[in-house]
N, C-alpha and C positions, 0 to 999 in steps of 0.2 A: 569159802572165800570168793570174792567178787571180784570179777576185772577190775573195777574200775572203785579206784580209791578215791576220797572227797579230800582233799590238802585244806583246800580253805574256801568258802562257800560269805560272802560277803557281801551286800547290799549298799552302792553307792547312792545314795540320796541327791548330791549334787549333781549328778549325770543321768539320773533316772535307770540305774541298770545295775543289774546282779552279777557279779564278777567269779566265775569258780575257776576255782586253781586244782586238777584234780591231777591221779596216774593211771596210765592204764599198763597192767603186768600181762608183758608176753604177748605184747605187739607189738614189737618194736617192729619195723621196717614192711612191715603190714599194715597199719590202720592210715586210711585214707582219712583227710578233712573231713567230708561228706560221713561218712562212715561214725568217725566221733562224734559229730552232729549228731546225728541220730540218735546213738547211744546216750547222748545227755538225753537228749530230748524225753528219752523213755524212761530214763531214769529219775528224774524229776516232774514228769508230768506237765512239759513247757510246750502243751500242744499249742498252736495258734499266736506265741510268742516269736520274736527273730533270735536266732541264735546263733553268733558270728564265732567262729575259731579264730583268734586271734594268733596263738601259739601252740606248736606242737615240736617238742624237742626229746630226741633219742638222748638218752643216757650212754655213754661207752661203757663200752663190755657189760652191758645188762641190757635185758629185754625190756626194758620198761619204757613207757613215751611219756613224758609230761606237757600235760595242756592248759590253757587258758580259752579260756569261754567268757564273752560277753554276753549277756541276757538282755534285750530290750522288749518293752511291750509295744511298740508302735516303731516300724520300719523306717520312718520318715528321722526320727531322731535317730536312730543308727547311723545312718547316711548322714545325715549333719555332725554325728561326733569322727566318726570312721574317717579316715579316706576313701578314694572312690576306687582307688588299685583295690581294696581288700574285696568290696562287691565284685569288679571284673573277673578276680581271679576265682571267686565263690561263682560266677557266671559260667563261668569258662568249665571250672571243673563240672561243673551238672548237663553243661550241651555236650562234656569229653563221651560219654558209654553215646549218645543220642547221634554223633557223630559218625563213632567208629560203624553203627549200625548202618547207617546211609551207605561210608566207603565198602562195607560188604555187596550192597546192591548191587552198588554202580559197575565194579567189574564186570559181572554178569553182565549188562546191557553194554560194557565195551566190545566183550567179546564176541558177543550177538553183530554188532555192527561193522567190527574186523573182517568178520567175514563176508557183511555182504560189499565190502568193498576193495577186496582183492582184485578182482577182476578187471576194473576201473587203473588200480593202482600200476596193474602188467602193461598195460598200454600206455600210460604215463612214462615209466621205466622205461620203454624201447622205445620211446621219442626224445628221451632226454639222453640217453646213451649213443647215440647220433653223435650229438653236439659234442660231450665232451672228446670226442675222439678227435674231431677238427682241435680242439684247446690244446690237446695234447701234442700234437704234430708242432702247433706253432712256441708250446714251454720247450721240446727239444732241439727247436731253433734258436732257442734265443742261451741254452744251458754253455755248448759249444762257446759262444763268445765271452759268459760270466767266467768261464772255464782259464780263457787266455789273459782275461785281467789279474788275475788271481795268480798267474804264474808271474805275470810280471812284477807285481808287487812284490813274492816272493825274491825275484831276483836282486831287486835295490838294494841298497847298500846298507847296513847297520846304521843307528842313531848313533851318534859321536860319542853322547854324553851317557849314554850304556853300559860303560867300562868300567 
């Protein structure tokens, strides 16, 4: 028995493009777009063809995902029937693994460079720790008199209409 079941396997003539409706059993919450792509791809032998995922929907309480695939021979009329959201997000998913590879690098060379600038950073710190001690002397001057308005307000008299 085969992953992946054929539902409906259909050739639009007006659109120029091969429409399959298939399932796939026991992936549900597993198979990635890219990933089903593929899988058609091999399955039918649609090397050098575009072949857009249109839909992939989980079944409740069953492992099953059901798809829809577009088939086109020429990229150019994909894009003239599609939207241009379905290409970004088929973009976006293919840079997602090429991405996460980069932010692994980059750590490492932050951490290279943390270090060489600690040293720079300690003497920053005890030039700036100066100053705020003077800010701090003159917010303790000024706390004192917010201190006495606040009592006075408290003291006044109830609103009339309160009652």
């Amino acid at each position: 028995m085969s992953m992946i079941e054929i539902t409906q396997d259909m050739k639009n003539p007006l659109l120029s493009r091969r429409e399959i409706k298939c399932t796939f059993n026991g992936l549900s919450g597993k198979l990635k777009k890219l990933e089903a792509v593929d899988m058609i791809t091999k399955q039918f032998n649609l090397e050098g063809k575009t072949v857009v995922p249109v839909l992939l929907k989980n079944e409740t309480g069953r492992p099953i995902v059901s798809g829809t695939f577009y088939v086109y021979d020429d990229e150019k009329l994909a894009k003239q029937h599609l939207k241009v959201a379905v290409f970004k997000r088929l973009e976006k998913a293919k840079a997602g693994p090429a991405k996460a590879e980069e932010v692994k690098e980059r750590p490492a060379e932050k951490k290279e460079s943390k270090k060489e600038e600690k040293p720079a950073e300690k003497e920053i710190k005890q030039k700036e720790e100066g100053k705020p001690k003077e800010a701090t002397a003159e917010k303790a001057e000024k706390k004192p008199k917010e201190e006495g308005k606040q009592a006075e307000k408290k003291e006044g008299k109830p609103k009339e209409g309160s009652k």
